[in-house]
C-alpha positions as a Markdown table, in Angstrom:
| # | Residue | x | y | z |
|---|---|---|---|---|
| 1 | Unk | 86.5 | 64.3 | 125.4 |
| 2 | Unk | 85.4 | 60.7 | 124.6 |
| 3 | Unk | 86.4 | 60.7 | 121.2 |
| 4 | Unk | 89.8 | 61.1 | 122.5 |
| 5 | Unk | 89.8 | 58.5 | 124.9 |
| 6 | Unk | 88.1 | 55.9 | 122.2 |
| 7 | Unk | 90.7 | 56.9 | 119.4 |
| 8 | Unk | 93.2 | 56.6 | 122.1 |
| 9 | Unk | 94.7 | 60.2 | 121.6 |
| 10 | Unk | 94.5 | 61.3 | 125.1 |
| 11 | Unk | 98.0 | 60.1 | 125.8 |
| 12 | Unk | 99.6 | 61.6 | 122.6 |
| 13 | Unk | 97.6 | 64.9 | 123.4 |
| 14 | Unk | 99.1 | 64.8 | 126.9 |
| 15 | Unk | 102.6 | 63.8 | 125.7 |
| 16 | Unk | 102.3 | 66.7 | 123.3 |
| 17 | Unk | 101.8 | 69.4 | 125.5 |
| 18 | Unk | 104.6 | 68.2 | 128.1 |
| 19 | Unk | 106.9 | 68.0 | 125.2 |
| 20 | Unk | 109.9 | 70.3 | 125.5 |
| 21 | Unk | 111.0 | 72.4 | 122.6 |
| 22 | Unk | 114.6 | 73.5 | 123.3 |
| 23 | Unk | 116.5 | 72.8 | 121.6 |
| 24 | Unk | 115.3 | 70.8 | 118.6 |
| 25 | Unk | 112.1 | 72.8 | 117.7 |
| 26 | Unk | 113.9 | 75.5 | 118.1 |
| 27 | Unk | 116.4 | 75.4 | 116.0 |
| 28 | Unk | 114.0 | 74.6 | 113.3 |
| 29 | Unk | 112.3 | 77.6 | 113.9 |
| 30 | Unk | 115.8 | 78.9 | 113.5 |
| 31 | Unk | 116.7 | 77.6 | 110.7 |
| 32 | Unk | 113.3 | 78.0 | 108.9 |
| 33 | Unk | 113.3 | 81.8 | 109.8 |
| 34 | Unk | 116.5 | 82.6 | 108.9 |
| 35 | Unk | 116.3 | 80.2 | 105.3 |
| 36 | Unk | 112.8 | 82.6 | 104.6 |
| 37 | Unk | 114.6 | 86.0 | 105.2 |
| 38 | Unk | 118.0 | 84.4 | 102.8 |
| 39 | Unk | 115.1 | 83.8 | 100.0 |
| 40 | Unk | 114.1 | 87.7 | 99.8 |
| 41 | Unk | 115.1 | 89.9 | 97.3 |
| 42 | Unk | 118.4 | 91.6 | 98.4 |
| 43 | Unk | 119.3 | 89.8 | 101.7 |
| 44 | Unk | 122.1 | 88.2 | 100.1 |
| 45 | Unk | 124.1 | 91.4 | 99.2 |
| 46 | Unk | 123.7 | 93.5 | 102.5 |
| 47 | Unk | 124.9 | 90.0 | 104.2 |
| 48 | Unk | 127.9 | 90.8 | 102.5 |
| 49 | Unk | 127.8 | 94.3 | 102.8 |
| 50 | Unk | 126.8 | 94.5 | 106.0 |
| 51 | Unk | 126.3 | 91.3 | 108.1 |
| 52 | Unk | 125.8 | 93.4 | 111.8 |
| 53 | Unk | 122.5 | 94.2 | 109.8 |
| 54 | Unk | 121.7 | 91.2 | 108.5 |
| 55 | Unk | 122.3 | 89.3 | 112.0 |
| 56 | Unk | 119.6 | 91.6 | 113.5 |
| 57 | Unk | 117.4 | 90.9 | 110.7 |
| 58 | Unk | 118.0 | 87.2 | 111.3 |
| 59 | Unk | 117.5 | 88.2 | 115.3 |
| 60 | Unk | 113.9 | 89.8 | 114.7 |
| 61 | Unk | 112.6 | 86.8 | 112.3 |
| 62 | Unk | 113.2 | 84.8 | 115.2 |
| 63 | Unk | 112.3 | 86.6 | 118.1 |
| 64 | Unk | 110.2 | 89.1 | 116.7 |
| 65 | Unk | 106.7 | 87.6 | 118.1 |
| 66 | Unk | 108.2 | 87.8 | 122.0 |
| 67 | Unk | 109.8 | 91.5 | 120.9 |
| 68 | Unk | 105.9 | 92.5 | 119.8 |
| 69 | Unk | 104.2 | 91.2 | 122.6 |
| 70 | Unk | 106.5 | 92.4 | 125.3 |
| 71 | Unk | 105.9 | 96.0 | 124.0 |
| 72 | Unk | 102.3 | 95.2 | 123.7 |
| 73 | Unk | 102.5 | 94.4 | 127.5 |
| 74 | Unk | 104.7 | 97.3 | 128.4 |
| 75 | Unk | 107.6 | 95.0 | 129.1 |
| 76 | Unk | 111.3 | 95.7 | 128.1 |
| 77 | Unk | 111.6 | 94.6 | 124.6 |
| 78 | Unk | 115.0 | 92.9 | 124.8 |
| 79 | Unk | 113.3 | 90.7 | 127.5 |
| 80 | Unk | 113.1 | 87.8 | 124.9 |
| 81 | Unk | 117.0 | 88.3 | 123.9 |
| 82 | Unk | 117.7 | 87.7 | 127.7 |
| 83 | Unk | 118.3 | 84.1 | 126.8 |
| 84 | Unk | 121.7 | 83.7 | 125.9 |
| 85 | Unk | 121.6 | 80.0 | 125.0 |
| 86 | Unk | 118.5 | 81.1 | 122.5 |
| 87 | Unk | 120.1 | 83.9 | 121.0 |
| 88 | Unk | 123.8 | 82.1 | 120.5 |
| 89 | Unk | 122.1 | 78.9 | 118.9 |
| 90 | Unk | 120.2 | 81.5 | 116.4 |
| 91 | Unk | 123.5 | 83.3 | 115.9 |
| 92 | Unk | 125.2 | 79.9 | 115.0 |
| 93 | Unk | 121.9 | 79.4 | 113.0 |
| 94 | Unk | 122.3 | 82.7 | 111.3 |
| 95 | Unk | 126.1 | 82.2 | 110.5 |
| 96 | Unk | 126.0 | 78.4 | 108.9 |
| 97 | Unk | 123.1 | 79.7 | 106.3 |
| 98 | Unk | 124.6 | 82.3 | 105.4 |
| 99 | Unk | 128.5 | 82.3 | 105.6 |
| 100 | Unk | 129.0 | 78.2 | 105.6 |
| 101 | Unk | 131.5 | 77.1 | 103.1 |
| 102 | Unk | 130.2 | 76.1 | 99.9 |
| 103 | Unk | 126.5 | 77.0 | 101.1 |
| 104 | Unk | 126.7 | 73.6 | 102.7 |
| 105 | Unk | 123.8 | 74.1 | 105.0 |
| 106 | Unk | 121.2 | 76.4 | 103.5 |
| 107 | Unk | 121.5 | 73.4 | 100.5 |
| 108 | Unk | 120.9 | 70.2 | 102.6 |
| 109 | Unk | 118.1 | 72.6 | 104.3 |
| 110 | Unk | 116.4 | 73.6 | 101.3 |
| 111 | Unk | 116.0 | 70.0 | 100.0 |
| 112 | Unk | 112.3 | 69.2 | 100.3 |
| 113 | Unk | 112.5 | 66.3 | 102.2 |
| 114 | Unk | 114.2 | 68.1 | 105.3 |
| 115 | Unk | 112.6 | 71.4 | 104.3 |
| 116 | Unk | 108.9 | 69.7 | 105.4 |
| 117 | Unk | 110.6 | 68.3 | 108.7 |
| 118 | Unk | 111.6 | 71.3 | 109.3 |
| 119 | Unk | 108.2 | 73.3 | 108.8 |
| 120 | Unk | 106.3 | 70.6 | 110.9 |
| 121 | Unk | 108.7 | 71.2 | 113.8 |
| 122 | Unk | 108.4 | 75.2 | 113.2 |
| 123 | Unk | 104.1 | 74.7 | 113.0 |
| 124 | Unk | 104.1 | 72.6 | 116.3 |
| 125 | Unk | 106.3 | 76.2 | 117.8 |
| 126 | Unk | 103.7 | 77.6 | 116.6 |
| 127 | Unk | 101.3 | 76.3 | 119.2 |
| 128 | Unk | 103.7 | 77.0 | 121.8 |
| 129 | Unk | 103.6 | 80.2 | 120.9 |
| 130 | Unk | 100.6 | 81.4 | 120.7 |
| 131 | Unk | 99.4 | 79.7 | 123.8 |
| 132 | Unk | 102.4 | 81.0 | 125.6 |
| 133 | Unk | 100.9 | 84.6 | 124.6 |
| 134 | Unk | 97.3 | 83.4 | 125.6 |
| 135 | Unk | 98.7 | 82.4 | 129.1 |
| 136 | Unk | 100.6 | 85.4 | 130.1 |
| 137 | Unk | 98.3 | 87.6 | 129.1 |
| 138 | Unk | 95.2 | 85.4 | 131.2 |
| 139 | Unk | 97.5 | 86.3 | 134.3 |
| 140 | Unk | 97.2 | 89.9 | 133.5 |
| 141 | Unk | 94.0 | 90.6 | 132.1 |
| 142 | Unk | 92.0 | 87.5 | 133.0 |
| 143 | Unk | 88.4 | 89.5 | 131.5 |
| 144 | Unk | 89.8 | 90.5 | 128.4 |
| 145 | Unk | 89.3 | 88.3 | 125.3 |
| 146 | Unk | 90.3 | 91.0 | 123.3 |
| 147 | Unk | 93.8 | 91.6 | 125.0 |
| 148 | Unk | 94.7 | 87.7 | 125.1 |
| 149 | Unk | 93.8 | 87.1 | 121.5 |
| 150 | Unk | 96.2 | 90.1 | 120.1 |
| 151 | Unk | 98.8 | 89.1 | 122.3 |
| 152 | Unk | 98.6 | 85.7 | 121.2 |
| 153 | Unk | 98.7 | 86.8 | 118.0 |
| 154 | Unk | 101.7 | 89.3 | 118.0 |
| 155 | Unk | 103.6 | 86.7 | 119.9 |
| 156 | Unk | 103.0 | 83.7 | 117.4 |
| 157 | Unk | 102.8 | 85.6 | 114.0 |
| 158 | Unk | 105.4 | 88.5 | 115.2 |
| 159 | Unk | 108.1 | 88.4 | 112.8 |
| 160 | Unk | 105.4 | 88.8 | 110.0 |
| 161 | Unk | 103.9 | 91.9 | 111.9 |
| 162 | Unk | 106.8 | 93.7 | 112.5 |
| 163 | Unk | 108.4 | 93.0 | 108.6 |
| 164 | Unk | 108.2 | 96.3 | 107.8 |
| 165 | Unk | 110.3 | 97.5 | 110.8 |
| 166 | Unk | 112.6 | 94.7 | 109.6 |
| 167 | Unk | 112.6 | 95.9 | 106.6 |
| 168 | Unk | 113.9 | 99.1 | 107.8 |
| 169 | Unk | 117.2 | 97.6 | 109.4 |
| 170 | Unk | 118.1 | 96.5 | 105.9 |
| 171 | Unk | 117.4 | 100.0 | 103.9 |
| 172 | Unk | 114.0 | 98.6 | 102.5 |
| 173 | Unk | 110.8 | 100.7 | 102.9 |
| 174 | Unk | 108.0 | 98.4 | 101.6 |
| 175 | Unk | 105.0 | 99.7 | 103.2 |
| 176 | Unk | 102.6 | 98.0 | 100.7 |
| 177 | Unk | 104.0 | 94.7 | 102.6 |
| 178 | Unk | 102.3 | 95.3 | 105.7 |
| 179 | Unk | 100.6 | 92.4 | 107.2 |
| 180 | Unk | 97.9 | 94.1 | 107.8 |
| 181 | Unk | 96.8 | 95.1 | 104.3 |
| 182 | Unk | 97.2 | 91.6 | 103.0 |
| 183 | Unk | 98.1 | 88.9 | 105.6 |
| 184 | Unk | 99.7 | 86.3 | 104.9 |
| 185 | Unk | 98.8 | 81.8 | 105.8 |
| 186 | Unk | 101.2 | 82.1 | 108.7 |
| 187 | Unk | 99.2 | 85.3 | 109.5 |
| 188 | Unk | 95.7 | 84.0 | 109.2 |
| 189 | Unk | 96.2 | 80.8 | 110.8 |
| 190 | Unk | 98.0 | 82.3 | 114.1 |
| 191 | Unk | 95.2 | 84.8 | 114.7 |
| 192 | Unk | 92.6 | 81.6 | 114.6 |
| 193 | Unk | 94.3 | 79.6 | 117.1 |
| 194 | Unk | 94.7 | 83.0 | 119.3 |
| 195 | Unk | 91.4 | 83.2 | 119.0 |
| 196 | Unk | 90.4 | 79.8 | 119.8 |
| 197 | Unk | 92.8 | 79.2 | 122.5 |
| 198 | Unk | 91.8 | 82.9 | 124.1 |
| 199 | Unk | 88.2 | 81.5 | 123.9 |
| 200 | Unk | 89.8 | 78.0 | 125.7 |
| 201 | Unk | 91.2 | 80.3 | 128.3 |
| 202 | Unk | 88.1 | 82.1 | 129.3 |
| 203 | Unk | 86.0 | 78.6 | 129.1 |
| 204 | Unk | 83.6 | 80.1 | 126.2 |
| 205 | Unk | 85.0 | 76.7 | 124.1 |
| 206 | Unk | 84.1 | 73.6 | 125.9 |
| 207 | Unk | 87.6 | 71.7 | 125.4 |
| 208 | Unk | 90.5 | 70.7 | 127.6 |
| 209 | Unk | 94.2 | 72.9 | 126.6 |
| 210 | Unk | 95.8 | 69.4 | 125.5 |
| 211 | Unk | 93.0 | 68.6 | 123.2 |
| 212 | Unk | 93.1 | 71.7 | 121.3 |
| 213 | Unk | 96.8 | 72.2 | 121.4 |
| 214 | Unk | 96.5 | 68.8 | 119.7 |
| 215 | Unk | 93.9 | 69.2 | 117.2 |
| 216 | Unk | 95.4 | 72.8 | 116.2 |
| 217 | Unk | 99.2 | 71.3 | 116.0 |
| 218 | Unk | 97.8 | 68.8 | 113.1 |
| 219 | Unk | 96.1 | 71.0 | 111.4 |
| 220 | Unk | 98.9 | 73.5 | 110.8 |
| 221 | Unk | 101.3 | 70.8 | 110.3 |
| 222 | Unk | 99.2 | 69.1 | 107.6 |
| 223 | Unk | 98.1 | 72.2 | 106.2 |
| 224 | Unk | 101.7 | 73.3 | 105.8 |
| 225 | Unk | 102.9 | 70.2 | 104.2 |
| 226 | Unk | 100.4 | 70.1 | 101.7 |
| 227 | Unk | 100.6 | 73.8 | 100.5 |
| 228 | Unk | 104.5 | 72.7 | 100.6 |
| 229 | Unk | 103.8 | 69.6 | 98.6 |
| 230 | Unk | 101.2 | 70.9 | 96.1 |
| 231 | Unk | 103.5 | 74.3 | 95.4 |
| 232 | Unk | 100.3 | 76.0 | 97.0 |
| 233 | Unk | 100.1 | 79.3 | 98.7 |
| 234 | Unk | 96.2 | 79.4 | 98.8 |
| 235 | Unk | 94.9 | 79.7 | 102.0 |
| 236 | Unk | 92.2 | 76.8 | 103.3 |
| 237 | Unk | 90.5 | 79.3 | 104.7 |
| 238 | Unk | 89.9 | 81.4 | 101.3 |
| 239 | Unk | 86.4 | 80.7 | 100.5 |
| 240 | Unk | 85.0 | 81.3 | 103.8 |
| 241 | Unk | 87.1 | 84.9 | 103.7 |
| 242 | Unk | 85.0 | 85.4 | 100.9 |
| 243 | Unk | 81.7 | 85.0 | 101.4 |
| 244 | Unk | 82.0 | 86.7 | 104.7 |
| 245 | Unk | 83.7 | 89.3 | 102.7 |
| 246 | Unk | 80.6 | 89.7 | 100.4 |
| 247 | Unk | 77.9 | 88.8 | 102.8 |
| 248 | Unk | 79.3 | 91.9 | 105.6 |
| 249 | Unk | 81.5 | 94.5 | 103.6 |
| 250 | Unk | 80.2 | 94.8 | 100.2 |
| 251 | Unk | 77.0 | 96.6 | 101.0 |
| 252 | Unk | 75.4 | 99.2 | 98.7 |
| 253 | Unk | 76.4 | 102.5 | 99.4 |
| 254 | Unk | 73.6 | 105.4 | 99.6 |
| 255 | Unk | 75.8 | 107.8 | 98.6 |
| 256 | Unk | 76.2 | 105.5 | 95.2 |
| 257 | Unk | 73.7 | 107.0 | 93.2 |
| 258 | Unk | 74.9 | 110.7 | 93.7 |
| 259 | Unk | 78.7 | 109.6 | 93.0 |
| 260 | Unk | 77.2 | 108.4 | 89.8 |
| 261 | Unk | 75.3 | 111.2 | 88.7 |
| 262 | Unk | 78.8 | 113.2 | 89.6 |
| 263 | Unk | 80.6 | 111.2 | 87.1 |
| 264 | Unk | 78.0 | 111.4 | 84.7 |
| 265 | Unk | 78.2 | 115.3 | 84.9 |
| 266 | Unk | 82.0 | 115.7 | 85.0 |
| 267 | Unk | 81.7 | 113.5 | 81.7 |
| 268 | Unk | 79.5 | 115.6 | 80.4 |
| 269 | Unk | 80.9 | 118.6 | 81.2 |
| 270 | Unk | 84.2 | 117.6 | 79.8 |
| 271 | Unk | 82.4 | 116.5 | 76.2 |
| 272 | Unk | 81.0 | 119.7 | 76.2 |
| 273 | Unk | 84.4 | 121.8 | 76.9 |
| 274 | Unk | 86.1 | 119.4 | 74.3 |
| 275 | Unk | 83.4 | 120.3 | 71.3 |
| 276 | Unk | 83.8 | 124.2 | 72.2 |
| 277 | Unk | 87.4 | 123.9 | 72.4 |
| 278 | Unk | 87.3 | 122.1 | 68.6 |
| 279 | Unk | 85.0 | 124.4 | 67.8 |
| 280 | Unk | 87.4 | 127.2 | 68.6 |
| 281 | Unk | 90.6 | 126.0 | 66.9 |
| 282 | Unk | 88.6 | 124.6 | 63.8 |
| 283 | Unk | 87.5 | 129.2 | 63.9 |
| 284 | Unk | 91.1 | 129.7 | 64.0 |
| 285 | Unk | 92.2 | 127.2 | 61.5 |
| 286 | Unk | 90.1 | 128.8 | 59.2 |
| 287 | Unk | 91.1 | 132.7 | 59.7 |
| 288 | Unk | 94.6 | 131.1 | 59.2 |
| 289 | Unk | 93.3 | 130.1 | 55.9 |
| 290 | Unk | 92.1 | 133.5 | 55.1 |
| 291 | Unk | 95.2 | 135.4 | 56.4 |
| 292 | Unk | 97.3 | 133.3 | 54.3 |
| 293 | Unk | 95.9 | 133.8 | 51.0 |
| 294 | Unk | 95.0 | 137.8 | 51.2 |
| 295 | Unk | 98.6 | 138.2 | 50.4 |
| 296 | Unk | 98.6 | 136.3 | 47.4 |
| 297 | Unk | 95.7 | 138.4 | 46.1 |
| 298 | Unk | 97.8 | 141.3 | 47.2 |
| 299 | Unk | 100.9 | 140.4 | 45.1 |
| 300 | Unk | 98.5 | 139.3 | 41.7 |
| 301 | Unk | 97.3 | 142.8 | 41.8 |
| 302 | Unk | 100.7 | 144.5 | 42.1 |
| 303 | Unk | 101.1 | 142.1 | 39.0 |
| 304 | Unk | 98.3 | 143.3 | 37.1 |
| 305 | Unk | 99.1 | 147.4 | 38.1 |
| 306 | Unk | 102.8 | 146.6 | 37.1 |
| 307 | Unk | 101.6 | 144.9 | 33.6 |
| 308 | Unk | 99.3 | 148.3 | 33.0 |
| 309 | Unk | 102.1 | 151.0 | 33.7 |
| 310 | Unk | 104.3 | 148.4 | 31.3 |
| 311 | Unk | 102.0 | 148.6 | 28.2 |
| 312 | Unk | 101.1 | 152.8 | 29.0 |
| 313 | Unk | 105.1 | 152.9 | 28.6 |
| 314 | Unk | 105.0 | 151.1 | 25.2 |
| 315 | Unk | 102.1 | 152.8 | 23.8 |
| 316 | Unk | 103.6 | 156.2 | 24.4 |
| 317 | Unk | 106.7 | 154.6 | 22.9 |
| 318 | Unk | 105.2 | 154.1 | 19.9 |
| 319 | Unk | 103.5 | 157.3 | 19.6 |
| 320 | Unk | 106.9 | 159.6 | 20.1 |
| 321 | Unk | 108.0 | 157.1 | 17.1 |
C-alpha cells in the first residue's frame, strides 16, 4: 500500500512479521495465561489439593487453541504438547506463579506496569496465532472460507472455547460459561481477525499479509491497553453488535399475536377459577357458621325444658303441702 510506504511502515510491517516469538512472547503468553486461570474462583485451593490438576489446567490455557484446532483438523491432539522446550518453559511458568516463595512472581507480574507489557506481547501471539490457523488450514482446504476462519479462530481464541472442558479437570461444571453463549473481548476480537485474515488468504481483501498482521497487531495491543488502563471490559465493538442485533434478530414474530391472546386467556381463566374457588370457601365459611351455632340453640332449649320440669316439681310441692 502507499500509505505504508509514505508513513514509512513498510519496514516495521516486514520486521514484524519475521519477528520470532520463542521465547519471549511466549512466555508472556505463559505467564498471562497461567496469572488469568490463578485469578478464578477456586484455583488456588485445588493447586494445593491437587497440583497434577492444576498443571493441566495451566497446560490447556496455554495450548488449548493448537489442542482445538488439531481436533478440528482430525490431527492428534497432543500434537501441540510435542514441543518439549514449550511445554517445560510453561511448566516452569506454571510452577513460579503458583508455588514461588513468598508469591514472588505472580506479585512483580500483577503490577500494572509489567502486567500491560505483558498483554501487548500476549496480543501480538495473538496474530501469530490466528494466522498460523488461517495458513494451515489454506493448505488443506484452499476453497473454504468457512473452514479457515473457524480454524483460525479455535486456534487463537482456544483456551476460551474449550473453558468448560477446563473446567471439568478441576471439578467445576459451569456450563452457563460457555463461550458461545456470551463471548468474551478475547473471543470477539480473534474471530474478526480469522475472518479478515481468511478473507486475506483467499484474496477477497485487497491487502498484503504484513500490512494486516500489522494493522491488526496495533489494534489489539491498543485496545487491550486501554480497557487495562480505563478498568474497562466493554468491548469496542459493542454498539455495532447492537444495532446489527436489532436491525437482523429482533424481528416481529407472526405467531406474537396468538401467544398473546394465549396469555390473555390463561389469565382469564385463572381469575375466573380464583372467584369460584372464593366463592366456594366463603359457601363453606358460612355453613361453618350455621353448624356452629345450632348447638347452642340446642343446649338453651334443654335449658328452658329443664327450668319447666323444675317449677312442675315445686308447684306440686306446694300442693301435697
Amino acid at each position: 500500500m502507499d500509505l505504508f510506504g509514505v508513513l514509512h511502515l513498510d519496514e516495521l510491517s516486514h520486521g514484524l512479521a519475521n519477528l520470532s516469538m520463542f521465547p519471549y512472547f511466549d512466555m508472556a503468553h505463559y505467564i498471562v495465561s497461567i496469572m488469568a486461570l490463578r485469578e478464578q474462583p477456586g484455583v488456588l485451593e485445588v493447586s494445593r489439593v491437587s497440583p497434577l490438576a492444576c498443571w493441566f489446567s495451566s497446560m490447556l490455557f496455554c495450548f488449548g487453541g493448537g489442542v482445538l484446532s488439531a481436533i478440528m483438523l482430525a490431527e492428534p491432539a497432543v500434537a501441540p504438547l510435542s514441543n518439549s522446550t514449550s511445554v517445560l518453559l510453561a511448566s516452569i511458568t506454571w510452577y513460579l506463579v503458583f508455588y514461588c516463595p513468598m508469591d514472588l512472581v505472580y506479585c512483580c507480574a500483577a503490577l500494572l506496569p509489567l502486567r500491560l507489557v505483558l498483554s501487548g506481547m500476549k496480543e501480538v501471539t495473538r496474530t501469530w496465532k490466528v494466522l498460523g490457523g488461517v495458513t494451515q488450514a489454506h493448505s488443506k482446504y484452499k476453497d473454504s472460507l468457512m473452514v479457515m476462519i473457524a480454524i483460525g479462530w479455535a486456534k487463537g481464541a482456544g483456551g476460551g472455547l474449550i473453558s468448560n472442558f477446563e473446567q471439568l479437570v478441576r471439578g467445576v461444571w459451569k456450563p452457563e460459561t460457555n463461550e458461545l453463549l456470551k463471548m468474551s473481548y478475547p473471543t470477539k476480537i480473534t474471530l474478526i481477525g480469522a475472518v479478515l485474515f481468511a478473507l486475506q488468504q483467499t484474496h477477497y481483501l485487497p491487502l498484503q499479509k504484513h500490512h494486516l498482521m500489522l494493522i491488526y497487531t496495533i489494534f489489539t495491543v491498543v485496545n487491550k491497553s486501554r480497557m487495562m488502563l480505563t478498568g474497562s471490559s466493554t468491548s469496542p465493538f459493542a454498539g455495532i453488535e447492537s444495532a446489527i442485533y436489532k436491525t437482523l434478530f429482533t424481528g416481529h414474530s407472526p405467531y406474537a399475536a396468538l401467544i398473546s391472546e394465549e396469555k390473555k386467556a390463561c389469565i382469564k381463566n385463572g381469575a375466573t377459577n380464583g372467584t369460584t374457588s372464593t366463592a366456594t370457601t366463603g359457601g363453606n365459611r358460612v355453613a361453618g357458621k350455621n353448624t356452629l351455632v345450632s348447638p347452642v340453640n340446642g343446649q338453651s332449649g334443654l335449658l328452658k325444658a329443664k327450668e319447666e320440669s323444675e317449677n312442675a316439681e315445686t308447684t306440686n310441692c306446694k300442693k301435697s303441702k
